[in-house]
C-alpha positions as CSV (number, residue, x, y, z in Angstrom):
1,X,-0.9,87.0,60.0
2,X,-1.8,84.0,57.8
3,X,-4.3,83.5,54.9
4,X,-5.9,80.0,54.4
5,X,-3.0,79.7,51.3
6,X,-0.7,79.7,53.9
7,X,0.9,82.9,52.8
8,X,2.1,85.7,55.1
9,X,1.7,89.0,55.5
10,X,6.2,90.8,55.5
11,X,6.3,91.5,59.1
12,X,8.5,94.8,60.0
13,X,11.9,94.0,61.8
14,X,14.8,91.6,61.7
15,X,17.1,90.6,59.7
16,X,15.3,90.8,56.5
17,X,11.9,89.9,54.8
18,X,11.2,86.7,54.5
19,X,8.7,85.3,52.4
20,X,6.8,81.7,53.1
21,X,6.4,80.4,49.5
22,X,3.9,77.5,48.6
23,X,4.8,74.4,50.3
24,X,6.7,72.2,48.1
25,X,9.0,69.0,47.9
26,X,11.8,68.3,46.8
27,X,12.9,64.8,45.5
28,X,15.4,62.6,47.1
29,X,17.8,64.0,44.7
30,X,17.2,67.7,45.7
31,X,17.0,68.5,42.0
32,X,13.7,69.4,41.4
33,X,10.6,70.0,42.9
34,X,7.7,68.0,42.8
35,X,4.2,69.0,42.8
36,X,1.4,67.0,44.8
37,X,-1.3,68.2,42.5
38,X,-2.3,65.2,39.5
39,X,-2.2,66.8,36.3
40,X,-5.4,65.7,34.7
41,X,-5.7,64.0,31.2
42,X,-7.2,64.6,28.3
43,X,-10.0,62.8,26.6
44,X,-8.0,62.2,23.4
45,X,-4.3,60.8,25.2
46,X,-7.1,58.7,27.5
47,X,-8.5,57.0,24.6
48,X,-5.3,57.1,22.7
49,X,-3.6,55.1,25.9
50,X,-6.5,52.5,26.2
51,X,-5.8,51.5,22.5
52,X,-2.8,51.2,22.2
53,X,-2.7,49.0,25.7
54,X,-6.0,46.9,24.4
55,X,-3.8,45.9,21.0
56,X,-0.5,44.9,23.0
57,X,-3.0,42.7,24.8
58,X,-4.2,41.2,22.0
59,X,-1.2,40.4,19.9
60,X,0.0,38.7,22.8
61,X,-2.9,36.7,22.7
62,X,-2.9,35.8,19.8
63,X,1.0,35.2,19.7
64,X,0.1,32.0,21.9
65,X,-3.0,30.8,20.2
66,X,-2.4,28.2,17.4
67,X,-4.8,28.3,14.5
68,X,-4.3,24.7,13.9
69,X,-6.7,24.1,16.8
70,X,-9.4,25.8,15.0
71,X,-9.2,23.4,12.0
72,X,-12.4,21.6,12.0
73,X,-12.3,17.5,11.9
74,X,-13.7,17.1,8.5
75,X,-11.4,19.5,6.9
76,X,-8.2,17.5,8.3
77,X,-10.0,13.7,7.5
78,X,-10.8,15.4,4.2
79,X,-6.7,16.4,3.6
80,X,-5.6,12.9,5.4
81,X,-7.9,10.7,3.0
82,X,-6.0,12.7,-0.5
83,X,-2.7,12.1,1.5
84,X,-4.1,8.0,2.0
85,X,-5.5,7.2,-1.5
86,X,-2.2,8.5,-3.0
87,X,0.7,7.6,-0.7
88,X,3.4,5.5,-2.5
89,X,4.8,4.1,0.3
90,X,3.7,3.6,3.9
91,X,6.0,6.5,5.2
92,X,3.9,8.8,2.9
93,X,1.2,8.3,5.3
94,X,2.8,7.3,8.6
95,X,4.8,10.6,8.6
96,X,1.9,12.3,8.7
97,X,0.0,10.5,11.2
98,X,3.1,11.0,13.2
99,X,3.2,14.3,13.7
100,X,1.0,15.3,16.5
101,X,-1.8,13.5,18.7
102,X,-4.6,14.9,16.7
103,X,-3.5,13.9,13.3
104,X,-2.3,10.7,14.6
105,X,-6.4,9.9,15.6
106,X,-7.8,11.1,12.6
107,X,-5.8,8.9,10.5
108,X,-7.0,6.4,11.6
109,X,-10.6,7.5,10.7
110,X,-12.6,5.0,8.5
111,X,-13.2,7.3,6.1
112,X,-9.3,7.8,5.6
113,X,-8.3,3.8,5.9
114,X,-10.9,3.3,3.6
115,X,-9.4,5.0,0.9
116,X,-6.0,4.0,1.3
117,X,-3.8,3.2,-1.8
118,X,-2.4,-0.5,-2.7
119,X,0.9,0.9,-2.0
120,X,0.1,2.0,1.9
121,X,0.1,-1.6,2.1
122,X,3.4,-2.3,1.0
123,X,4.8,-4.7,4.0
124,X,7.8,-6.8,3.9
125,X,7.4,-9.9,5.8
126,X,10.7,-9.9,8.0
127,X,8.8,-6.6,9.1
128,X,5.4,-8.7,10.1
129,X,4.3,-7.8,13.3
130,X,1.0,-7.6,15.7
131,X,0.6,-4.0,14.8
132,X,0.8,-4.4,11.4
133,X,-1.6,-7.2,11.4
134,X,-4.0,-4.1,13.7
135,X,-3.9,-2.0,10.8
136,X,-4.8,-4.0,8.0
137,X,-7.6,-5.3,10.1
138,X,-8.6,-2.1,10.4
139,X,-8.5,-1.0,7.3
140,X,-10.1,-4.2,6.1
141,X,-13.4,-3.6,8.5
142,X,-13.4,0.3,7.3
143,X,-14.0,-1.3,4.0
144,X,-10.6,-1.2,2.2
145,X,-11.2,-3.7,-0.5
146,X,-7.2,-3.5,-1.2
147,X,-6.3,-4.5,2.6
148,X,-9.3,-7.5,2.8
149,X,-7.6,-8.9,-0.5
150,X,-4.0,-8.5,1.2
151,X,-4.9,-9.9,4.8
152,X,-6.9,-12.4,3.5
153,X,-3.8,-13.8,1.3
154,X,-1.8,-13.4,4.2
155,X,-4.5,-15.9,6.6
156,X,-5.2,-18.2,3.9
157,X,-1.9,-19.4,2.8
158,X,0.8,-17.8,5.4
159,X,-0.9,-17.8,8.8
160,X,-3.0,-20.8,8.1
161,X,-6.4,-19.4,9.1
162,X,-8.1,-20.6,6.0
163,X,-12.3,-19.3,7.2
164,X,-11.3,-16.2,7.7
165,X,-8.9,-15.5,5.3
166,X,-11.4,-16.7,2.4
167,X,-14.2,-14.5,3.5
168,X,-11.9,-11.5,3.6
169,X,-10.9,-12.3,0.0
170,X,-14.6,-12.9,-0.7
171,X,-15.2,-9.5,0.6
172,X,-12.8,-8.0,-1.6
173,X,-14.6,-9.9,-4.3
174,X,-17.8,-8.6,-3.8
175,X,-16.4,-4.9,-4.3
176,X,-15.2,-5.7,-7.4
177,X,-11.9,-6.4,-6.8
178,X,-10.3,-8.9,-9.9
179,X,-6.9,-9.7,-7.9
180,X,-9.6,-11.1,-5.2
181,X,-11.5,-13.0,-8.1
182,X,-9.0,-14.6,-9.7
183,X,-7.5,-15.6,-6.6
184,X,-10.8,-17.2,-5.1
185,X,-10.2,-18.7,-8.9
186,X,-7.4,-20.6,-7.9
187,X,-8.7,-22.0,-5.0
188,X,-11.5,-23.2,-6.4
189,X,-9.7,-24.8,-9.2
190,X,-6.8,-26.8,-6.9
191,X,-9.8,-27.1,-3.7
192,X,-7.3,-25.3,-1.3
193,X,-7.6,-25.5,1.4
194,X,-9.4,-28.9,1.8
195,X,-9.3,-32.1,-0.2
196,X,-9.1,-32.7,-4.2
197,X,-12.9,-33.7,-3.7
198,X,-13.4,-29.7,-2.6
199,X,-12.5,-28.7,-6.1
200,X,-15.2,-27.0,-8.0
201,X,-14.2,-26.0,-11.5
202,X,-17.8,-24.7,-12.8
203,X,-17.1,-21.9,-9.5
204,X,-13.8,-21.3,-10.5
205,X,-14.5,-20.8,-14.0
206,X,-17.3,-18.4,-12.8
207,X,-14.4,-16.4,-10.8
208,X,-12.5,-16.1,-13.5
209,X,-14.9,-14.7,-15.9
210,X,-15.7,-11.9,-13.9
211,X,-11.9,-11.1,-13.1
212,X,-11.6,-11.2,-17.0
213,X,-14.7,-9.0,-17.4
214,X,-12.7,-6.2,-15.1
215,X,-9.8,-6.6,-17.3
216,X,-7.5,-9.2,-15.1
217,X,-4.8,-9.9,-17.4
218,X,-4.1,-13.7,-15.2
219,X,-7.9,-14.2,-15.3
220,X,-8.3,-13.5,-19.5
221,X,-4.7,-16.4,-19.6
222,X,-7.0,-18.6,-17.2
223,X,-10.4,-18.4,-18.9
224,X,-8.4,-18.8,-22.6
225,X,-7.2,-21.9,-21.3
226,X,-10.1,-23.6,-19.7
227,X,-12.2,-23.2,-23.0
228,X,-9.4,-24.6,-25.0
229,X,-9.1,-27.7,-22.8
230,X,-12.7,-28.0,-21.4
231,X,-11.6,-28.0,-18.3
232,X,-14.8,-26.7,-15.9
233,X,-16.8,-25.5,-19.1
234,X,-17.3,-27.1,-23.0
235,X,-14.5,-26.8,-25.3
236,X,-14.6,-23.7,-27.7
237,X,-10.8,-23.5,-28.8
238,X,-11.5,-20.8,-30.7
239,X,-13.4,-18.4,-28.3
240,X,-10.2,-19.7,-25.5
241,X,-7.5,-18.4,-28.2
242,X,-9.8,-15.2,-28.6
243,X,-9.1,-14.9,-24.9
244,X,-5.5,-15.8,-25.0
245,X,-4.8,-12.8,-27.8
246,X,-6.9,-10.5,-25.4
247,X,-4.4,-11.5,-22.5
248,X,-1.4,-10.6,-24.5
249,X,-2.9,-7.3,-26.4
250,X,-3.7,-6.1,-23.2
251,X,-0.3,-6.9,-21.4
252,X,1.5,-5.3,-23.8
253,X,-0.7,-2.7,-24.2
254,X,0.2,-1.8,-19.8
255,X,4.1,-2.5,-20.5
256,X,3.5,0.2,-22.9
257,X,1.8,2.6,-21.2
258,X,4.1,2.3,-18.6
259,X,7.4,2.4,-20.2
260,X,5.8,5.9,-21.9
261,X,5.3,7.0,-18.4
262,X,8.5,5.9,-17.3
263,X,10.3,7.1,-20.3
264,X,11.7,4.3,-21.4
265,X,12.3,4.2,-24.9
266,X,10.1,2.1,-27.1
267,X,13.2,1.1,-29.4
268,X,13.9,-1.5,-26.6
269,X,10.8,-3.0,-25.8
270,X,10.0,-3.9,-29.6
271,X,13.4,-6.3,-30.3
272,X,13.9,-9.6,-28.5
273,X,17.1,-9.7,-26.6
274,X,17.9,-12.2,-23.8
275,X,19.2,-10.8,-20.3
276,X,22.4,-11.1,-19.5
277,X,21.9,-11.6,-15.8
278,X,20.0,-14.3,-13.9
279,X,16.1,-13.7,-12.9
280,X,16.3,-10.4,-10.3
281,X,13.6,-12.7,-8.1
282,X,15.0,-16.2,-8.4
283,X,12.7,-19.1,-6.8
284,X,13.9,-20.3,-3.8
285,X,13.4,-24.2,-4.9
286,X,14.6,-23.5,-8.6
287,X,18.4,-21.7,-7.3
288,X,20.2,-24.4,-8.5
289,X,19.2,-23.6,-11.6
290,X,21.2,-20.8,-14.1
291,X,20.0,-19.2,-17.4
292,X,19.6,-15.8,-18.6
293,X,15.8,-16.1,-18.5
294,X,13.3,-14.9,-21.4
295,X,11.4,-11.1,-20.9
296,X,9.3,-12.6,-24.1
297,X,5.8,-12.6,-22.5
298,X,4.0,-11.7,-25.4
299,X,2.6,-13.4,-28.8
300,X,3.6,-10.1,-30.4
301,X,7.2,-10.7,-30.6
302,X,8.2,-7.7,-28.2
303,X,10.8,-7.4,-25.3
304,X,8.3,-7.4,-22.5
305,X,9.3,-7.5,-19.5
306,X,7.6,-9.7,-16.4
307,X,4.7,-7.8,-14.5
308,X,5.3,-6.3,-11.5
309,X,4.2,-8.6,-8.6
310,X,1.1,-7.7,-6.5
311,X,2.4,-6.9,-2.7
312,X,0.1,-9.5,-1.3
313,X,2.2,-12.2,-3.9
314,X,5.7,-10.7,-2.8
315,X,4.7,-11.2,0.7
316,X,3.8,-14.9,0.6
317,X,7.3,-15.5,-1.7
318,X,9.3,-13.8,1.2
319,X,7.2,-15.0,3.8
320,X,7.9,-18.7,2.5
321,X,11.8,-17.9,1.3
322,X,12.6,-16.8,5.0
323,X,11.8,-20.3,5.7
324,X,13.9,-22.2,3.7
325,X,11.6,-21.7,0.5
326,X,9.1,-24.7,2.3
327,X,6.0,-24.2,3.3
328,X,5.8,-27.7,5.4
329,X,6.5,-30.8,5.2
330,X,6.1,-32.1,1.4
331,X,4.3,-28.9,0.1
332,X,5.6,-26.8,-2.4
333,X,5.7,-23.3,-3.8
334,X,4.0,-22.2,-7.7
335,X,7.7,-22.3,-9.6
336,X,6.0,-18.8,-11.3
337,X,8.5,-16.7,-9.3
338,X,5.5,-13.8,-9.3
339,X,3.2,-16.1,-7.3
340,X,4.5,-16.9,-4.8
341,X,1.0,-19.4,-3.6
342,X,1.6,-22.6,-1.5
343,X,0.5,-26.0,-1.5
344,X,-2.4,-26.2,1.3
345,X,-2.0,-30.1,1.1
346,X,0.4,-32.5,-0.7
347,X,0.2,-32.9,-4.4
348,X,-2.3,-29.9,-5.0
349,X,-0.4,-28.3,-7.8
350,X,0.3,-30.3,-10.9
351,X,4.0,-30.8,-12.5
352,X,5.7,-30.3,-15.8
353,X,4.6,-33.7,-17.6
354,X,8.0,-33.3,-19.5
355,X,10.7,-32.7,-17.0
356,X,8.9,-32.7,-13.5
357,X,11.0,-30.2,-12.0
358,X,8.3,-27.2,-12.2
359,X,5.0,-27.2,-11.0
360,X,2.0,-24.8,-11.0
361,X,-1.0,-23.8,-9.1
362,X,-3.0,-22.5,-12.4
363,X,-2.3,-22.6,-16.4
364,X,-2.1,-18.7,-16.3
365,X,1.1,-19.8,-14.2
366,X,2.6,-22.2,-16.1
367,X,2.3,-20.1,-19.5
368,X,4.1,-16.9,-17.8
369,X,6.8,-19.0,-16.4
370,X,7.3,-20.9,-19.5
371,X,7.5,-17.7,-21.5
372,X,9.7,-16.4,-18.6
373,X,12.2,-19.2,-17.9
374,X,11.2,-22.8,-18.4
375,X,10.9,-22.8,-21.9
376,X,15.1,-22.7,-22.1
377,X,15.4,-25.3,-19.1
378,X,12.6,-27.8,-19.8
379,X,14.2,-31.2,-20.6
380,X,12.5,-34.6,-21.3
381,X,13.3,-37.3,-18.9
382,X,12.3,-40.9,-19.0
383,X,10.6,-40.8,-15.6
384,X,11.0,-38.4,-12.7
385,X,9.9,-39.1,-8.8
386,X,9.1,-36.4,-6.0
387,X,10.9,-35.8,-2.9
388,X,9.5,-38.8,-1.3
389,X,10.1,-41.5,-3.3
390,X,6.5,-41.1,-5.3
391,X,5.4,-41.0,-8.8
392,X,3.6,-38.8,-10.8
393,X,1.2,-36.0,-8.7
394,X,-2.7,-37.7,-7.8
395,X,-3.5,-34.7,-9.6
396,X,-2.0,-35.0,-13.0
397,X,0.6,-33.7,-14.8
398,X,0.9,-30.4,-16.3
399,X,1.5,-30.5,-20.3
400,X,4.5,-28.3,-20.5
401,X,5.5,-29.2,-24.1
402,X,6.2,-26.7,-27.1
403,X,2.3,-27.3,-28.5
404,X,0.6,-25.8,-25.5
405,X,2.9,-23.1,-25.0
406,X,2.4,-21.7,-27.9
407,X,-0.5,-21.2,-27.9
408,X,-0.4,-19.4,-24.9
């Protein structure tokens, strides 16, 4: 007989007794036996399980989210614009933009452009292209007062787009910027751009006061000048060498500061000594001529060495120098190798009355290059002609003797 377990009753007879166990199976092994019956859980090893499996999950997803993603906008324009106003060379900041898609559109943000150091301008003009020429337009409308002064030079006297490059400088000028002044100065003074009849000298003495107000050390040379000669305003030869001693106290006063900074030693910068090597930027219409050159660009008697040019200067000298130091047919260059400006029409800038072979595009000009250079190489001749054949410039000569340059 069988009960509902299906376990019998020992029958009588037979061989032997033979009892029908629980029905089991046996793995494919035959080593063990397996029950069909799930053991159940409990509560803790559930809840202990689900944790563990919920915290794999989310270390893997976490593993494959970057956080960078979650930066907000105006955190990154706020890091970019630091990295902008302080670059000291373009790679500083191209680098950066460089290095994924999203940093590479919020550099070019108006709030970052518009805060970009001088030096993120730093172009050499054998690396001119269309892009370059983007960016500084770009920079210029974010309201870069650096790039509107540096595109504007680069219009005006390279590319030959005088409107526009003017406004852009007189953009620049209206934020303040003295390099802008002084340069709308200089314009004003030789009527660049037009005829000799466009010349105003009242503007350009204007110009250069405010550049002088800001501290423009060219501007301060400029104004002394123009009040010692009259030239655009009455003559007060005192109040233009007041000026004059300005311009030098405060050029020595940056060589200075820099060489502290530098750590040059001061020993060096308060004896006069010649250099014993040629001008590091030589003009490329004056490299026939040799000399050590003069540092002496003070009244002060001290070992100064020449400014450092503005990048917007050293791009018009190389623009110019890559082609064949002209800039057209009869123009010349400013002979002050840190101008690097270019006649707009013949006979705009006025020559050495003593030896001819120099000219000039302002006085601030001709008294840094005559401390610089001329002064040794200046030589009376009885009369001197230009490249063509004509006499002296329709704009007068430039008094390059020992009387005015002294008192420079």
């Amino acid at each position: 007989m069988r009960t509902r377990g299906g376990v019998c009753y020992p029958r009588v007879g037979g061989a032997g007794d033979v009892c029908f166990q629980k029905k089991r199976k046996k793995d494919f092994a035959g080593e063990r036996c397996v029950c069909r019956k799930r053991n159940k859980l409990s509560p803790e090893t559930t809840t202990g399980r689900e944790r563990s499996s919920s915290s794999s999950s989310s270390s893997s997803s976490s593993a494959s989210v970057d956080l960078f993603d979650s930066l907000p906008d105006d955190l990154l324009i706020l890091i970019l614009s630091k990295l902008s106003s302080t670059a000291n060379s373009p790679s500083d900041f191209i680098s950066a933009s460089i290095t994924c898609k999203r940093l590479n559109g919020l550099a070019l943000h108006s709030l970052v452009v518009s805060k970009a150091s001088p030096k993120t301008f730093v172009l050499k003009a054998k690396n001119w292209s269309e892009s370059a020429h983007r960016f500084l337009k770009l920079c210029a409308d974010a309201g870069n007062v650096e790039a509107c002064y540096t595109l504007g030079m680069i219009r005006f006297y390279c590319l030959q787009n005088r409107g526009s490059g003017a406004s852009l400088m007189a953009k620049a000028a209206i934020g303040s910027h003295a390099p802008a002044l002084y340069s709308l100065a200089v314009i004003q003074f030789n009527g660049s751009g037009g005829s000799k009849n466009d010349k105003d000298l009242r503007a350009g003495v204007a110009l250069c006061a405010r550049a002088a107000f800001l501290g423009h050390i060219d501007a301060l040379r400029e104004l002394g000048h123009c009040l010692q000669d009259g030239y655009g305003v009455r003559q007060n030869i005192t109040e233009g060498r007041r000026f004059l001693v300005q311009a030098n106290a405060r050029e020595l006063a940056a060589v200075l500061s820099s060489a502290a900074a530098s750590g040059v030693p001061m020993r060096q910068l308060l004896t006069w000594t010649p250099l014993p090597h040629p001008h590091p930027h030589p003009h490329p219409q004056l490299g026939h001529l040799t000399g050590s050159g003069c540092p002496l660009l003070s009244d002060f008697g001290c070992n100064v060495p020449a400014p450092e040019m503005h990048p917007a200067n050293r791009f018009l000298g190389e623009w110019f120098a890559a082609r064949e130091g002209s800039p057209g047919p009869g123009l010349r260059l400013c002979s002050h190798v840190g101008c690097g400006r270019p006649e707009t029409r013949r006979h705009e800038f006025r020559r050495c009355s003593v030896c001819g072979a120099v000219n000039y595009c302002s006085r601030a000009c001709q008294a840094l290059d005559w401390k610089l250079r001329h002064k040794a190489e200046c030589a009376a001749v009885e009369r001197w002609v230009d490249e063509e054949g004509d006499g002296a410039d329709g704009d007068g000569p430039v008094n390059g003797g020992d009387d005015e340059m002294a008192e420079s």
